[in-house]
C-alpha positions, -999 to +999 in steps of 0.1 A: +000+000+000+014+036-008+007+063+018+020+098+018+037+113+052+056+138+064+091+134+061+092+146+095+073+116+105+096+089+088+115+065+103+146+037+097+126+005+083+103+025+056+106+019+022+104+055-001+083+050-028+084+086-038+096+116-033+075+158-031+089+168-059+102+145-080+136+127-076+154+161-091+145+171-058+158+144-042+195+141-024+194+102-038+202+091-067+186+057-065+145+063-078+135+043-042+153+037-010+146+015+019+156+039+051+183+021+072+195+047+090+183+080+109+212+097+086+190+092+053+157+106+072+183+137+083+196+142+043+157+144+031+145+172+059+176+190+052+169+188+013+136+205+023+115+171+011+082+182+031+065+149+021+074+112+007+052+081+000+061+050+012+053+014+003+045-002+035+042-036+015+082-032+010+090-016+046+073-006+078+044+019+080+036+050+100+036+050+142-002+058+139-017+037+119-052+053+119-039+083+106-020+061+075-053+051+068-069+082+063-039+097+036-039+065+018-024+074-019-043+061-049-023+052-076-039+048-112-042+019-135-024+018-164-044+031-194-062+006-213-043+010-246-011-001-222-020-034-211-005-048-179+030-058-176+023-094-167+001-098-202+020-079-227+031-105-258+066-112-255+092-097-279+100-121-310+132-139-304+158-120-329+190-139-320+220-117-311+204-086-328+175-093-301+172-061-286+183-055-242+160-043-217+172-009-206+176-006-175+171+030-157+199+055-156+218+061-121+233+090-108+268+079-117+249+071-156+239+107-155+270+119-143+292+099-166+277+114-193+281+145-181+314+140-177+320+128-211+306+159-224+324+179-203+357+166-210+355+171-246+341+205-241+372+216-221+397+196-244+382+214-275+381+245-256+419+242-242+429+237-275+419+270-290+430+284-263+467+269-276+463+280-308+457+312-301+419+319-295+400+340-271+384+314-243+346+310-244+335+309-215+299+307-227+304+274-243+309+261-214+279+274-192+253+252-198+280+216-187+282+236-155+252+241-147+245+204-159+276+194-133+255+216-107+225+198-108+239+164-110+260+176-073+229+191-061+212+154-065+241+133-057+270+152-043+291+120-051+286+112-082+311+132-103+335+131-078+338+091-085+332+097-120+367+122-124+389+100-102+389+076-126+406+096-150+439+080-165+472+106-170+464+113-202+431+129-198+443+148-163+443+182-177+405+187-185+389+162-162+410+177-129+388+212-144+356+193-143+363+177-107+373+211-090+346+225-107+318+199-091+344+203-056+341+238-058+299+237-063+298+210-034+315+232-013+296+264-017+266+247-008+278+236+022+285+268+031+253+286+024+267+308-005+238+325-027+235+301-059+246+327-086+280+329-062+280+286-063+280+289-104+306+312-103+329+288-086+318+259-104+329+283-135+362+290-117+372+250-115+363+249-148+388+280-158+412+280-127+443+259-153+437+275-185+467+292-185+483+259-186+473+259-224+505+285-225+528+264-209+546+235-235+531+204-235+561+184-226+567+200-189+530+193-182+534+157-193+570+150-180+570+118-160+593+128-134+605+157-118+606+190-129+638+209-127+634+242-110+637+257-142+611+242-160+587+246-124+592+282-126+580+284-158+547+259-151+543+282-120+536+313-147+497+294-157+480+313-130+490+349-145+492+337-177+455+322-173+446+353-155+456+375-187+436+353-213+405+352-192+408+393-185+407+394-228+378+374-224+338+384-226+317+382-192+341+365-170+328+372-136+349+384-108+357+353-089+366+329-117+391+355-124+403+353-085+407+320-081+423+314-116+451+341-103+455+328-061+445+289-061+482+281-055+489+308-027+488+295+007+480+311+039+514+314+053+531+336+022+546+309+006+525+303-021+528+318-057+525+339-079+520+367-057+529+353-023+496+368-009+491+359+030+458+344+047+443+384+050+451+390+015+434+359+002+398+362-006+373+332+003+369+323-032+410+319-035+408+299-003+385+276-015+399+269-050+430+262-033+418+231-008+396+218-037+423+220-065+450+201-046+422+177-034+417+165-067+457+165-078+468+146-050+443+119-053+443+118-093+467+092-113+493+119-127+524+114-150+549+114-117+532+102-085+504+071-078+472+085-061+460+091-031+434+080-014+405+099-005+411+097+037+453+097+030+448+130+010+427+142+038+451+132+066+479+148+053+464+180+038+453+184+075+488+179+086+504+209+061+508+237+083+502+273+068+494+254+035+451+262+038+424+279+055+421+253+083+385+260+093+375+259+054+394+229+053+374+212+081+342+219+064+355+206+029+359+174+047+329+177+057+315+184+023+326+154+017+318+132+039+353+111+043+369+117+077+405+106+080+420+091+109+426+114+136+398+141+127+374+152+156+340+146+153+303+148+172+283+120+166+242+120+167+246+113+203+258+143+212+297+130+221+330+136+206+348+110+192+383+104+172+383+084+141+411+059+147+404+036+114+387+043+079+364+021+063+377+014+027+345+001+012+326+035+022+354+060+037+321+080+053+316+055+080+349+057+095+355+039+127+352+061+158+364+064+196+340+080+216+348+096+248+335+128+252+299+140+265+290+175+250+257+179+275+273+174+308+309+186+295+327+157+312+349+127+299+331+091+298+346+058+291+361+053+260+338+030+234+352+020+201+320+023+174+322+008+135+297+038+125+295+012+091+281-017+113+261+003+141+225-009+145+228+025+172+219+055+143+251+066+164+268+078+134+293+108+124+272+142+124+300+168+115+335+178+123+344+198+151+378+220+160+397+200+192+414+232+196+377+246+204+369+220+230+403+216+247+427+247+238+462+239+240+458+210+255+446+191+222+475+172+214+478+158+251+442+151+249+440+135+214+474+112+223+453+101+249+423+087+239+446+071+205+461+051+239+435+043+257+442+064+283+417+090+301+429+125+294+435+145+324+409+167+341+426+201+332+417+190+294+384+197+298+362+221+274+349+258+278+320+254+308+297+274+287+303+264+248+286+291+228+256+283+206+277+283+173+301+260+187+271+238+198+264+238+159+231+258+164 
């Protein structure tokens, strides 16, 4: 039977049969979903789903039953020039010319595509750009805001697509992953969505002045002399001057094609611009274009992994924005060992292992309690495996909850051991560090 609900009301065992909306609207990719964990329920609300229908003959129904009854959705037969599925004559057998069933597309279907079309967009594109040609920017419009919708459905999904990009296609798809890491990321923050496109228009710009650097240094297998990294280092100016020739070219694609390899401490390039100098948009480009490079297949170095990439990003001192760093992770999803977290239960925990089959259900050690502000005994949890719903529900700053005393506390509970009392947080957390 199909009944529409609130989402509000839903709970872990109900099967989605639909979603308000339509599944454009939806944060899933799959058409229907069984609900298995208190997580999924939290990513519809947030995606401001107002209802869903489920199929109680495929999953549980609503708490109050009399009420189910009374929205009961009626579903309509199948017009009589369509006869039922069951009945339909089969297809004559045509031997090996006899024609598949299609199946329906996925997410990663979708975004595959788009990525195809995208690649070929920017490798067509970066080669006029190398013989000469102004960059049109307008050809590429509509493939971002295709990449734009397919993040806004499955934030995922070209992601996966783009890191399975061999060395030879590098150049445009790394353009086509920062630009759906870039797009990701402003949502997460909040940023109006004509400010999100222009991002996702800056990954999609931020290397074309690699088009006027030679071929060979950008496809040498090993490493580059410092002669011949001096003159790679000249693509953010030299991108910077073909994009400022170009028609329309909004402000912060034009930023972040000049500052996504200056860092925070000074010691980035070309300019050498400091944290205070370095606008958001610069800051962001940054995290999300050495993301994807460090955990791409590239002419000199194997990949990453997603959590290893993560883990030592976090270690670079003066290299990023460390708070925009913390919610990229989060953007995400992937926490790498060590990161801080709050789980749904309102304690703080350290992931101490990463699940490889889904690196967003790390394994955790809890031992923090936010309400009463006090340690409590240490309990290992495999978030991937937890019947609980005690699962990861965002990143949070140790420095925040413990000061200077971080490390100490942090080494601790790694050990085993129960930090000492002197570690513990601010008596009065304040409601944005309570994530209010």
């Amino acid at each position: 039977m199909l009944i529409k609900i609130k989402t509000s009301e839903a709970r872990v065992g109900m099967f989605v049969h639909m979603v308000d909306g339509g599944w454009l609207a939806s944060p899933f990719w799959r058409s229907q979903l069984l609900l298995t964990r208190q997580a999924q329920i939290d990513k519809l609300v947030d995606a401001g789903i107002a209802e869903i229908v489920i199929d109680t003959s495929r999953g549980v129904g609503p708490a109050d039953a009399g009420a189910a009854t009374a929205c009961a959705v009626v579903v309509d037969p199948p017009e009589e020039s369509e006869p039922p599925a069951a009945f339909a004559p089969a297809a004559p057998y045509n031997g090996p010319e006899r024609r598949a069933r299609r199946r329906p597309a996925t997410e990663l279907d979708r975004a595959r595509e788009t990525v195809e079309r995208s690649k070929e967009a920017v490798s067509r594109m970066f080669s006029e750009v190398r013989l000469g040609h102004a960059v049109d920017a307008a050809a590429i419009s509509p493939l971002v805001d295709e990449i734009a919708a397919s993040v806004a459905r499955d934030s995922t999904a070209i992601i996966k697509v783009t890191r399975l990009k061999n060395k030879d296609e590098y150049t445009y798809l790394h353009s086509v992953a920062v630009c759906a890491l870039l797009i990701n990321l402003a949502r997460r923050m909040g940023l109006p969505e004509d400010e999100v496109r222009d991002l996702g228009m800056a990954g999609m710009l931020h290397d074309i002045g690699k088009m006027a650097v030679p071929s060979a240094l950008l496809d040498k297998p090993g490493k580059l002399e410092p002669n011949e990294f001096s003159v790679v280092q000249t693509h953010p100016v030299k991108g910077h001057a073909l994009l400022l020739e170009s028609d329309g070219v909004a402000p912060p694609v034009l930023d972040v094609c000049l500052h996504h390899h200056e860092r925070i401490d000074g010691s980035g390039y070309p300019h050498g611009l400091s944290a205070a100098q370095l606008s958001l948009h610069a800051r962001m480009g940054a995290i999300c274009d050495v993301y994807d490079a460090v955990t791409s297949d590239r002419p000199y170095k194997r990949p990453w992994s997603p959590s290893e990439a993560l883990s030592r990003m976090s270690s670079w001192t003066g290299h990023f924005d460390p708070e925009l760093l913390a919610i990229f992770i989060e953007s995400i999803g992937i926490y790498p060992v060590g990161t801080l977290v709050r789980l749904r239960s309102n304690q703080l925990a350290i992931v101490t292992a990463v699940n490889d089959e889904d690196p967003t259900l790390p394994v955790v050690r809890a031992f923090f309690d936010i309400p009463t502000q006090a340690f409590v005994p240490q309990r290992d949890l495999d978030t991937a495996r937890s019947r609980s719903e005690d699962t990861v529900h965002r990143t949070e700053r140790g420095s925040y909850w413990f000061g200077d005393a971080w490390p100490q506390v942090m080494e601790a509970v790694r050990t085993g051991r129960t930090p000492p009392r002197a570690s513990a947080a601010p008596a009065a957390p304040t409601p944005l560090a309570m994530g209010a």
